[in-house]
C-alpha positions in Angstrom: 246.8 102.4 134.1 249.3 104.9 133.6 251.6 106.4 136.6 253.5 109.6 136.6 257.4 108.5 136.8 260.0 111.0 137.9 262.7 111.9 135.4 264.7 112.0 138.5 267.8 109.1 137.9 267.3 105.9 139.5 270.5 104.1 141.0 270.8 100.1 140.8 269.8 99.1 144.1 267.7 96.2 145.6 264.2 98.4 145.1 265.0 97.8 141.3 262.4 95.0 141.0 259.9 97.3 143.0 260.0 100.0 140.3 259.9 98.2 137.7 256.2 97.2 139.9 255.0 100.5 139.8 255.4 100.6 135.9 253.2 97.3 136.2 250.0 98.9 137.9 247.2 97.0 136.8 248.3 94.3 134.7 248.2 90.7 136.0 250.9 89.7 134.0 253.9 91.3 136.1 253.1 87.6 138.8 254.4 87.7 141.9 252.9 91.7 142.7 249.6 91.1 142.7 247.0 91.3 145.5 245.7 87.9 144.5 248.7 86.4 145.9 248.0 87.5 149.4 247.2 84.8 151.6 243.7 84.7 153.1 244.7 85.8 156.3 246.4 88.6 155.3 245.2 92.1 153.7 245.9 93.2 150.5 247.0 96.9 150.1 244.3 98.2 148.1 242.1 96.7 151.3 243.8 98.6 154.1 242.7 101.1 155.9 239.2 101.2 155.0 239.7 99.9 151.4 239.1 103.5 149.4 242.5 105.1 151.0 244.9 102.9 149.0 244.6 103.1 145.1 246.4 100.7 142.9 249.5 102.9 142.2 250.4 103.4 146.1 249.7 99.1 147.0 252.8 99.2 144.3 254.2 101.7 146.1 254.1 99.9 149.8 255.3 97.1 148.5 258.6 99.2 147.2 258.5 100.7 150.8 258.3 97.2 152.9 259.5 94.8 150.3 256.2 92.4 150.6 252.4 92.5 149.7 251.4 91.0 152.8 249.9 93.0 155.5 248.0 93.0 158.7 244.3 94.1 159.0 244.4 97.8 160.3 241.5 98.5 162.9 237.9 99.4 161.5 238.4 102.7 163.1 241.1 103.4 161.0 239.6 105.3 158.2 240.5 107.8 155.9 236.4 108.6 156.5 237.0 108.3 160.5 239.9 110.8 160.2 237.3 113.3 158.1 234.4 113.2 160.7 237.8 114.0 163.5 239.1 116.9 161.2 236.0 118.8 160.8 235.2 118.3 164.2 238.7 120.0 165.0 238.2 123.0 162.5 239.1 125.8 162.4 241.6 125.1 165.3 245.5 124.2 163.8 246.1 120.9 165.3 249.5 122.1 166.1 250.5 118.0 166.2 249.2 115.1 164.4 246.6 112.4 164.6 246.3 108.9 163.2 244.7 108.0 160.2 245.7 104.5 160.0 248.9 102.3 161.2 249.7 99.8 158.3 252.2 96.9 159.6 253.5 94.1 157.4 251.6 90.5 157.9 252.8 87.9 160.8 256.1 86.1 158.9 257.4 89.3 157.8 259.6 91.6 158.6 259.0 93.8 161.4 257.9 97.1 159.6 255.4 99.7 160.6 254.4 102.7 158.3 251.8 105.7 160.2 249.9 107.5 158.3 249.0 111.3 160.1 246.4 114.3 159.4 246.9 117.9 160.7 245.4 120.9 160.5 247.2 123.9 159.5 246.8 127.9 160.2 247.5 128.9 156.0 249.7 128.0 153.2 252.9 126.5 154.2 256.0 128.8 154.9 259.6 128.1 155.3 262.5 125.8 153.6 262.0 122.4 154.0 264.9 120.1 155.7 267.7 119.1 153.3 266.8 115.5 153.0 263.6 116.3 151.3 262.7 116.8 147.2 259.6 119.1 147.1 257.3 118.0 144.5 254.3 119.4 142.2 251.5 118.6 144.6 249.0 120.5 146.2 250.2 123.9 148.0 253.2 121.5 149.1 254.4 117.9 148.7 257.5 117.1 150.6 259.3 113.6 149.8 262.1 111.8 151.9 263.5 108.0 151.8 261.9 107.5 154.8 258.5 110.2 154.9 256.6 112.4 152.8 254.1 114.9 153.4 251.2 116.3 151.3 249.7 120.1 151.9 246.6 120.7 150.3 244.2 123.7 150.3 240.0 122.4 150.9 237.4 124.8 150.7 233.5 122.1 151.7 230.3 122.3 152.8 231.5 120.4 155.6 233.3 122.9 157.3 231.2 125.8 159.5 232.6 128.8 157.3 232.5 126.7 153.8 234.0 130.1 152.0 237.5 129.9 154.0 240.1 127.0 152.9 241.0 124.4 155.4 244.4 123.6 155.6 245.1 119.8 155.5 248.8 118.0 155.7 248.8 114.2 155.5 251.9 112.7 156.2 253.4 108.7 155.2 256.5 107.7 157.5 258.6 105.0 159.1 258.1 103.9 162.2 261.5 102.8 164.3 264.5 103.4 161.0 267.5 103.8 163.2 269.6 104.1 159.8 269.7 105.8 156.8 268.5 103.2 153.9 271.1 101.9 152.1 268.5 100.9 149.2 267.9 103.2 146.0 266.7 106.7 148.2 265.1 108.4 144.9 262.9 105.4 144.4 262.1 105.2 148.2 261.2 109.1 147.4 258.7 108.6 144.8 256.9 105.5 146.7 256.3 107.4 149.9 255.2 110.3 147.9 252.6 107.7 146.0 251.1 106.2 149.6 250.8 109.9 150.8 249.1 111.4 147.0 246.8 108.3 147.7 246.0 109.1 151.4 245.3 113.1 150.6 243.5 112.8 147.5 241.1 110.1 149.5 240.7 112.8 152.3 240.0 115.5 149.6 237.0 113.3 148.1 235.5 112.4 151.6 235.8 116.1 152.6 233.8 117.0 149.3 236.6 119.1 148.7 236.5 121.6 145.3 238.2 120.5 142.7 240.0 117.8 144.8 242.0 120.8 146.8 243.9 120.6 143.8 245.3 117.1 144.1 246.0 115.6 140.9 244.6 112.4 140.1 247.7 110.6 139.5 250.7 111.2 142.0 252.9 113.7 140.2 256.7 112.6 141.1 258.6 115.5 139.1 260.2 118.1 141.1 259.0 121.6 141.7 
């Protein structure tokens, strides 16, 4: 399995081992990354959140985010296909805020970490310049990346919207919960793993929505910048 890798330089930095995970997707060989090692009680990545919201590449990714494999079970509400039946229900309204798709926490015995993962509805294409502290990448209408956050904006026209011929507006967004510093790990790397989790999140939202052509996700996360 074959991930897109940034061309972006990567600084030495205590994620090193992580990325060198995501060149690893797939392969049972790298030990010590792989979902068989999670303990019984505990969840692997590609299981959370419904188990079709988290693809191989962005279970890597987490574990580049919160430094372990190991998570706790997310509620069976917390759905990538829950969020879907919610977001049609709210079209064609804009949100104006944002609702949960999921909450993914590490597993009892490690650190204290919490990631949320959001949906939106938005009035059209996005506008503005994004804050300083993100890289925009090739994504969708808009894919906004941070060490600590990303955000994907993607364009759906379904069936399962009222007026099927007008594009929906979706933004899914990855982020910390509770950093109250900047990271003093590699921040490029940080970049292109929250990018990965949110490219997995969206793209899964685009397939239960029915959406054509994907709303123009790619099918690998795409890490280059615009």
């Amino acid at each position: 399995m074959r991930i897109v890798i940034s061309r972006r330089p990567v600084r030495a930095g205590l994620l090193a081992t992580g990325v060198a995970g995501l060149l690893c997707l797939g392969v049972a060989s790298c030990g010590g990354d792989g979902d068989e090692e999670v303990a019984d009680k505990d969840v692997a990545g590609t299981r959370l959140c419904g188990g079709d919201a988290v693809s191989a590449d962005a279970s890597k990714a987490l574990k580049v985010i919160t430094g372990t494999s190991r998570f706790g079970t997310t509620a069976e509400t917390s759905t990538v296909a829950h969020a879907a039946t919610e977001l049609v229900e709210a079209w064609p309204r804009s949100t104006g805020g944002r609702d949960d798709v999921c909450r993914i926490y590490t597993a009892d015995g490690t650190s204290d970490f919490a990631l949320r993962v959001t949906w939106g509805l938005k009035g059209g294409p996005p506008t503005g310049t994004p804050a300083p502290d993100f890289t925009v990448l090739k994504m969708g209408e808009r894919t906004l990346a941070a060490a600590n956050r990303a955000s994907v904006r993607f364009a759906c026209r379904s069936d399962r919207f009222p007026e099927s011929t007008k594009a929906a507006h979706i933004a899914i967004g990855v982020e910390r919960w509770g950093m109250p510093t900047e990271p003093e790990d590699n921040v490029e790397a940080l970049k292109d793993a929250y990018a990965t989790v949110a490219h997995s999140f969206s793209l899964a939202m685009a397939k239960e929505l029915g959406c054509e052509e994907n709303g123009g996700l790619p099918a690998k996360p795409v890490l280059d910048p615009a």
